[in-house]
N, C-alpha and C positions, 0 to 999 in steps of 0.2 A: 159485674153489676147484677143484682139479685133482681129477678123481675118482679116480685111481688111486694116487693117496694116502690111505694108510690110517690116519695117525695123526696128529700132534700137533706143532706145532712148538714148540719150547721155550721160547720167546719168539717175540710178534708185536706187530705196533705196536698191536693193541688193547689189549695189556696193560699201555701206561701207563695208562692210565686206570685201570685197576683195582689199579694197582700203587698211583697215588695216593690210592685208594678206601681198599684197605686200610693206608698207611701212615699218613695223615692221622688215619684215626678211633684206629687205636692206640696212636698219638703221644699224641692227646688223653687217652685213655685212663690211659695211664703218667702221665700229666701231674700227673689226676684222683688218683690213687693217691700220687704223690709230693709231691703238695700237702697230701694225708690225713694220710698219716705222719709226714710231715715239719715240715709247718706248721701244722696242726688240733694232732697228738700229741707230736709235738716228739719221734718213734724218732730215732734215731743213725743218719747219713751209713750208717756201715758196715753196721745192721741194712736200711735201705731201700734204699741203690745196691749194697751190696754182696752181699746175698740176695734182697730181694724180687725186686729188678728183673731181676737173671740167670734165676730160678728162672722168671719171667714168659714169659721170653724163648726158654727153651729149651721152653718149651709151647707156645707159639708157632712157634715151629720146627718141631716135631713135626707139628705140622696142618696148615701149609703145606705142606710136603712129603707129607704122605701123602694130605693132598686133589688132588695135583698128576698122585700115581701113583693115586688113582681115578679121574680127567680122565684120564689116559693109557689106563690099561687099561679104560674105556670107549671111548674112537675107536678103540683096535686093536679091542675086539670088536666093532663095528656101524660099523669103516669108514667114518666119521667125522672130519672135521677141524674139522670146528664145535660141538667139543663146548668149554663152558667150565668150567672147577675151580669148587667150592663154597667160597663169600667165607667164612673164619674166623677167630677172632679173640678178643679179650677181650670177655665180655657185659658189656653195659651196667650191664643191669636188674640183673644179678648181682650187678656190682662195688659199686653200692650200696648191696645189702642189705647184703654181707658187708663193705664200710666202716662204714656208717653203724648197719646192723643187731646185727654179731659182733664187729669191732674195738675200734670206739667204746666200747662196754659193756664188752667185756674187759679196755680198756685201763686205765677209770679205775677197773673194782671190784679189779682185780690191784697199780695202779701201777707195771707192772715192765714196759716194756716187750720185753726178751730172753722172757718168758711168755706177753705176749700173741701173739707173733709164732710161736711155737711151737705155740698154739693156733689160730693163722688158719689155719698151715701143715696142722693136724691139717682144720681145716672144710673147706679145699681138696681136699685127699686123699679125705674123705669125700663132700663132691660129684661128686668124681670116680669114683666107687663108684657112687652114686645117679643121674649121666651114663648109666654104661656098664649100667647095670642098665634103664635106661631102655631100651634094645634089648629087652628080653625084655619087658615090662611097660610102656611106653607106648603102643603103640594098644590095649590094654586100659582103661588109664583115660582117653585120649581118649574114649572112645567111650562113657563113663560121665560126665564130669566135662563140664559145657557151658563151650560159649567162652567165652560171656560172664560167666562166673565166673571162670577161670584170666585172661584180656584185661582184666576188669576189676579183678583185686587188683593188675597188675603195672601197669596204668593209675593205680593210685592212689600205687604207690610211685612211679613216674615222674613225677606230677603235684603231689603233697606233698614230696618231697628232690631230686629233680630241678628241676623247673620254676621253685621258690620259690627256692632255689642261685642258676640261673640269674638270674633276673631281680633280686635284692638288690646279685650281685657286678654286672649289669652298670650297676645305677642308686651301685652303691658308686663308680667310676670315671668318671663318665656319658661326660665327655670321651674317655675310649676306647671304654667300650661302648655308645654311644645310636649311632655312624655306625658299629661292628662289627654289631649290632643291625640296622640297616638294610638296611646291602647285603647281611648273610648271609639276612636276611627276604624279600628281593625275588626272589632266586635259591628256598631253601624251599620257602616258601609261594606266591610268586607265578606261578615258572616262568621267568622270565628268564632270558636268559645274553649274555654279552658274544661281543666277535666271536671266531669262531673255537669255538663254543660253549665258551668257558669260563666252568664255573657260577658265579654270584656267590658261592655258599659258601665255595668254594675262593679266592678276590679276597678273600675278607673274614676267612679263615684267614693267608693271606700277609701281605694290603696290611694287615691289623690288626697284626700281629707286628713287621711294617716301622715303622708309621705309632707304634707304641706305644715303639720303640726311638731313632723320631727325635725325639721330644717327651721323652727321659730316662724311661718310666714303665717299661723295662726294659733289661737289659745282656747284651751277651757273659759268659759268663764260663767259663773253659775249667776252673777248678780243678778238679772233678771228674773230668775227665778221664783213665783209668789202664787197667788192666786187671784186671777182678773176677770170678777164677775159681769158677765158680759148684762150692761143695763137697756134694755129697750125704750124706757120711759126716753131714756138722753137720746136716744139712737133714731125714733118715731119725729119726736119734735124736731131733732136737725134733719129728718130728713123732710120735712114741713117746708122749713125753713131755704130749705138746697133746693127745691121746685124752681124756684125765678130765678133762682144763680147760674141754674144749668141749662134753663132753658134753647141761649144760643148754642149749646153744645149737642142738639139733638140732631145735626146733620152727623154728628162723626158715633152716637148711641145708636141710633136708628140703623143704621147699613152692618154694624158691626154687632148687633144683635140680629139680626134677619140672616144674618150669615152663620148666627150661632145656631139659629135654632132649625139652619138648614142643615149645617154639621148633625146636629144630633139626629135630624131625620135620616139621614145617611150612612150614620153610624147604625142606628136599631133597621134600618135595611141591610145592612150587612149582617149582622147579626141573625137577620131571618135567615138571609143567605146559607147560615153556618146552621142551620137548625132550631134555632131559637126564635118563635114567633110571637115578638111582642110587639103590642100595641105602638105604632109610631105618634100615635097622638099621646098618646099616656105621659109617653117619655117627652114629650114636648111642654105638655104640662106641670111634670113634675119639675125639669128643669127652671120652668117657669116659677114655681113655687117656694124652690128647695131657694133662686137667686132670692127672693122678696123676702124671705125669711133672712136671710143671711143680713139683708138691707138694714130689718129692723133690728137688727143686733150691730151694726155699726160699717159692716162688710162693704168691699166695693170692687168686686169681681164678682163677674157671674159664673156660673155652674154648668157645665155641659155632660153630654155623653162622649165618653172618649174613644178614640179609634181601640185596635187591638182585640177585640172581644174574641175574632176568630183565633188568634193566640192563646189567649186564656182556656180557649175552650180545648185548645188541642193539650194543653196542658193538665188536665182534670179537674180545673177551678170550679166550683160551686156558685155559692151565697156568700161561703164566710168571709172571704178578700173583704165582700161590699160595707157589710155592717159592721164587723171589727176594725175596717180601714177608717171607718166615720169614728167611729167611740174612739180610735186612738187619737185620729186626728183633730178631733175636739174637746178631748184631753188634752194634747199638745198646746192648744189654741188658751186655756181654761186657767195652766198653771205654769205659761209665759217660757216656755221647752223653745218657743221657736230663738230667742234672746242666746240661748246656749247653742242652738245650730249657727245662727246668725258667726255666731263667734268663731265657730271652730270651722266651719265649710269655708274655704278659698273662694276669692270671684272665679277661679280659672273653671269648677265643678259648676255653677251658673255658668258661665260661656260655655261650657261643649256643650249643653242643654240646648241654650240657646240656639249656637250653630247645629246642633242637628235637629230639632224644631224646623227651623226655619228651610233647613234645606229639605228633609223629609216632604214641608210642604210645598214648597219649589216641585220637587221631581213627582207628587202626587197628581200638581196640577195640571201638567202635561201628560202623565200617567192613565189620568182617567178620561181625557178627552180625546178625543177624537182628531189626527195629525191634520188634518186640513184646519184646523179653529187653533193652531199654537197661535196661530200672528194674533190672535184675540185674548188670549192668553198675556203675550207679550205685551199687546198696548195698554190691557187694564194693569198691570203692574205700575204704571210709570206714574202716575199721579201720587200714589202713595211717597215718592221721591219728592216730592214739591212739598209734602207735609216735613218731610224730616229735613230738606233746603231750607225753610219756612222756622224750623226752628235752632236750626245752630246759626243760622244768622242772624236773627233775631235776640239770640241769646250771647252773641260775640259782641254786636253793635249794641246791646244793653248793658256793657262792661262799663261804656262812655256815656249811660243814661238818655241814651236817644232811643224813644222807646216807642213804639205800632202806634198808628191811631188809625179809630174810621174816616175813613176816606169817603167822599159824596156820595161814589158810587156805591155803596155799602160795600166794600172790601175792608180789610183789615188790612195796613202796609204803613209804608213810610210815606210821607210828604214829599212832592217833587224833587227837591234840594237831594236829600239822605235817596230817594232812588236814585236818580243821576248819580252822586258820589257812588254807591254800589255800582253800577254799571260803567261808569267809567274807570272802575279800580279791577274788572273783566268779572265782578261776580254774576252768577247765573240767578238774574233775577227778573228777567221780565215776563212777566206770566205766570209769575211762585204763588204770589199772596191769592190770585183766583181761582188757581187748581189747588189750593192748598185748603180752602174752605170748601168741605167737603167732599174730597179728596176720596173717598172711598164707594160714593156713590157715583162722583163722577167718572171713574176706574170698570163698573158696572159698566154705567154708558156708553163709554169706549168701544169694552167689551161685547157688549150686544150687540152695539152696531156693527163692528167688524164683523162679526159671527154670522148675521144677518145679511152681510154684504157678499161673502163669501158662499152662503149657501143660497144666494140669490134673489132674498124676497127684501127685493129693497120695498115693500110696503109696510114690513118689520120692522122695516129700518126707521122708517119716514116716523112710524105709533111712538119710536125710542127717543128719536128725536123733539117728538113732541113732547113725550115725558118731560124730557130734559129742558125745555122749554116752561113747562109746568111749575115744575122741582126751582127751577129759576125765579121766576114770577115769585115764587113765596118763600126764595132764600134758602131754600134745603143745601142748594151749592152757590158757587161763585156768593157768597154773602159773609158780614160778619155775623150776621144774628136772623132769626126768622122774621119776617116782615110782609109787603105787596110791594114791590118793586116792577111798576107797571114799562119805564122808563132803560130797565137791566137788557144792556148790550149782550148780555147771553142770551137772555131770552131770545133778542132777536133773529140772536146767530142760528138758535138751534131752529126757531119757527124757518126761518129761510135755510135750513136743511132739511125740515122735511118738506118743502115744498117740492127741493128739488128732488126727491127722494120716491115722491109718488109724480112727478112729471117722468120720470125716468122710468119707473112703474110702468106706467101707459103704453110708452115706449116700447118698451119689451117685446120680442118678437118682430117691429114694425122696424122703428128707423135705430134702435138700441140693442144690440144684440149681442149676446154673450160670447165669448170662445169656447169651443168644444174642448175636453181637456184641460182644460188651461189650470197652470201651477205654477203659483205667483213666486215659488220659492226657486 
């Protein structure tokens, strides 16, 4: 490294590597998304290639390039050439809440797909609000909210619609995915790499793709192929229009955006970590910016900072990964390239994504916490199950057109008759339809409390519980829509939790008293 170089080269050969970092997982990515719409929901070519995927693209864009000129104007100010750009990109976790969590649901209580799509665009836009808001108001609720509450709800959705994804599509095809499975497991998990250190993930993303085209289990196919000028005017006015459609879906936006844009704050921490001292709020903004742009081009995933960066760094990555990874990737996006991946990638290279995603985030979340808060860990996971309970049964008992309505209590369920028949046919359904609305905040609450109880300040406990008592009152959980629900049996549950919660409080030291040691494992 020349020291009288003060900045940045535009490109350097460490930046294939990170170029294939980031184009591989956002390929996947798109993949995930246009398998969603397209094959799950059956939207129309021109709704999914010709809006989603542009609108994806040019958010995309936006973050590569402007993480490229925060890498730049870091090495000019601290004279620097070994500084590397912040890995960005579509969030995983994100993508499928807002498929599986906001679409999915919208798609089949609407039937219209031109509605739900205008609605997605509206949760994008408003993640993107709740991103960039994140700069002013996330190390305030980090520093109130324990990890292993926020690491174990997004562990649970990773572990319940990720992992179970994975692992069906890859025993659905085994012949492609039990040796995709393999090699991408031995690189993973195990640490291997072939010569020349190329990881087996990357051999089991290619040689699958290859090996799944030479057996017939997929094809070229160019028809998509065009140019799909991404319109703002269409993309602004539905997403006008998507504001009151989505509104009750602001309990499953809100927690899954507040988690996004704790992600990124943790990512550009780590990042300092490795030597690189950017701005956490910068990066919280941009992410914020880079989703609302992508919004008004039709987009409906948000944008995060991705782990990895101390990787990159070890590898000699620069800037050039960030901004040539955008301009390809919104080329891709521009002249409908994702239509010919679409075709020729196997689901089985989506499932091992998938499953290792999802488990990555599993062993993260315990990884970074602190061993006494697992059992916190483990309780916030469990609600996210009630979301995905919540929808294959709902979705098996809508075969025979017996379909959710609200119920008095403001829940979303079935009517006495259709519960009873569930429950007496032994389905696990009592208590789905409540933990399932809003499911990801109430996984949080769980979690705190536990965390809270464990390291003893049950007056923690008692503020969490009020929360939750709050958060009720106005529908954020236990609700089908936002509301005042002065009458909500949660409510009451939670307010007479924290009652007893600071009675116990009091307590403490006098007639309540802890065990020394004590390990509840």
């Amino acid at each position: 490294m020349s020291k009288n170089q003060n900045r940045l080269t535009f490109f350097n050969r460490g930046d294939i590597g990170g170029l294939t970092y980031i184009l591989t997982n956002n390929i996947v990515n798109y993949i995930i998304v246009i398998a969603t719409l397209s094959g799950v929901l059956g939207w129309p070519d021109e709704l999914v290639y010709g809006r989603v995927i542009p609108g994806m693209s040019i958010g995309l864009l936006a973050g590569g390039l402007y993480y490229a000129s925060m890498a730049y104007r870091l090495s000019k100010k601290e004279g620097r050439t070994d500084v590397t750009a912040l890995p960005s990109g579509v969030s995983t976790p994100a993508m499928f809440v807002i498929l599986y969590g906001v679409i999915m649901p919208l798609h089949y209580s609407l039937n219209d797909p031109e509605l739900a799509w205008s609605a997605a665009v509206a949760a994008c836009f408003i993640g993107g609000m709740i991103e960039f808001c994140g700069g002013f108001i996330g190390p305030w609720l980090k520093r109130r909210i324990p990890r292993a509450a926020l690491l174990g709800t997004v562990a649970g959705i990773g572990f319940i619609w990720m992992a179970t994804q994975g692992v069906f599509d890859l025993f659905g095809d085994p012949i492609v995915g039990l040796p995709v499975l393999l090699v991408g497991m031995v690189g993973v998990f195990g640490g291997y790499l072939f010569p020349k250190k190329i990881p087996p993930f990357a051999v089991a993303i290619v040689g699958g793709i290859i090996y799944a085209l030479a057996i017939g289990r997929t094809h070229v196919d160019f028809s998509g192929i065009g140019f799909y000028t991404p319109n703002p005017v269409n993309s602004i006015e539905a997403l006008i229009n998507g504001f009151a459609v989505v509104v009750p879906y602001l309990t499953i936006i809100i927690p899954i955006e507040i988690y996004n844009f704790i992600e990124t704050m943790d990512n550009v921490e780590a990042a300092n970590a490795a030597g690189d001292n950017y701005s956490v709020r910068e990066a919280q903004f941009a992410d914020g910016i880079s989703t609302m742009i992508s919004a008004c081009f039709g987009g409906v995933v948000p944008n995060t900072v991705w782990l990895g960066h101390a990787g990159l760094k070890k590898s000699g990555a620069s800037m050039g990964f960030s901004w040539l990874g955008g301009i390809l990737l919104a080329l891709a996006g521009v002249f409908g390239l994702f239509t010919f991946f679409s075709a020729l990638v196997p689901p089985a290279i989506a499932a091992i994504t998938y499953l290792w995603c999802s488990i990555i985030m599993l062993s993260q979340a315990f990884r970074a916490c602190d061993k006494k808060h697992y059992a916190g860990i483990g309780i916030a996971m469990v609600p996210p199950i009630a979301d995905f309970l919540f929808t294959q049964v709902t979705g098996a008992v809508g075969l025979s057109n017996i379909w959710t309505e609200t119920l008095p209590s403001g829940l979303v369920g079935y009517g006495g008759e259709v519960t009873q028949s569930l429950l007496d046919s032994g389905v696990m359904w009592n208590g789905v339809p409540a933990v399932k609305s809003g499911a990801i905040i109430i996984g949080i609450i769980l979690g705190t409390l536990t965390v809270f109880i464990i390291d003893r300040r049950l007056d923690k406990a008692g503020i969490t519980a009020l929360a939750g008592a709050v958060l009720s009152l106005f529908g954020f959980i236990h609700s089908a829509a936002l509301g005042v629900f002065p009458k909500s049996p949660f409510m009451i549950g939670y307010l007479i939790m924290a009652v007893l919660c600071f009675i116990l409080h009091t307590g403490r030291n006098k007639w309540f008293d802890a065990q020394d040691d004590f390990d509840y494992v």
